[in-house]
Steps between C-alpha positions, in 0.01 A plus 500: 500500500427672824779784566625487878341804717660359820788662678777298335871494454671548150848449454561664172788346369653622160811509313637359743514787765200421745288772609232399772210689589258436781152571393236604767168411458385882472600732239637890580227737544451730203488904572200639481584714218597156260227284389516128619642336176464103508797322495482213243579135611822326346375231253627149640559326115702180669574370853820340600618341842855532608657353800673776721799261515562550098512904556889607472635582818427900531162445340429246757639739805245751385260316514567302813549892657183588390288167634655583804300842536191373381210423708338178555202686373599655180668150441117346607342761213734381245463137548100544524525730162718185376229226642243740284650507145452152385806563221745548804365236666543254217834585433621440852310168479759451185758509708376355787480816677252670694410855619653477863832467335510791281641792688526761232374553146628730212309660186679646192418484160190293528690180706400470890762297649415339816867435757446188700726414795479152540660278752 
């Protein structure tokens, strides 16, 4: 499965107490006294769709916060990345979804979760 290299959104959302992080499509700079050490790319094991209307409430404010700030451009990258992996793709077809209505996604533990906001 192709790992997403765009500029994308994760929500990280665990135990319960959401943490959200923005990710920019370039890392930090290393000094020039460390050696550039390659980050590895989180294993996707299973891909689930989840409508940003079943979120609970503070989850869902988050969220919503956090689509607000992001630019029709990083949100463009994602849903390209999205249009790319045909795994994503085919479980949004499952639900009768497709990439212009996922505005964030999440990875932890091997399970990308792709939020929808749907009419």
């Amino acid at each position: 499965m192709r790992i997403f290299t765009a500029s994308v959104m994760i929500a990280a959302l665990s135990l319960g107490a959401p943490a959200f992080v923005q990710a920019q499509g370039a890392a930090p700079q290393p000094q020039a006294q460390e050696p550039a050490v390659p980050q590895s790319s989180p294993v996707i094991k299973s891909i689930q769709v989840v409508d940003i209307k079943q979120l609970q409430p503070e989850v869902r404010a988050k969220v919503d916060e956090i689509v607000a700030q992001t630019s029709e451009e990083d949100l463009k990258s994602l849903r390209k990345s999205i249009d790319a992996t045909p795994e994503a793709t085919s479980a949004l077809k499952a639900k009768g979804l497709n990439s212009s209505q996922i505005v964030a996604i999440n990875i932890a533990d091997g399970v990308l979760t792709m939020i929808a906001k749907t009419a």
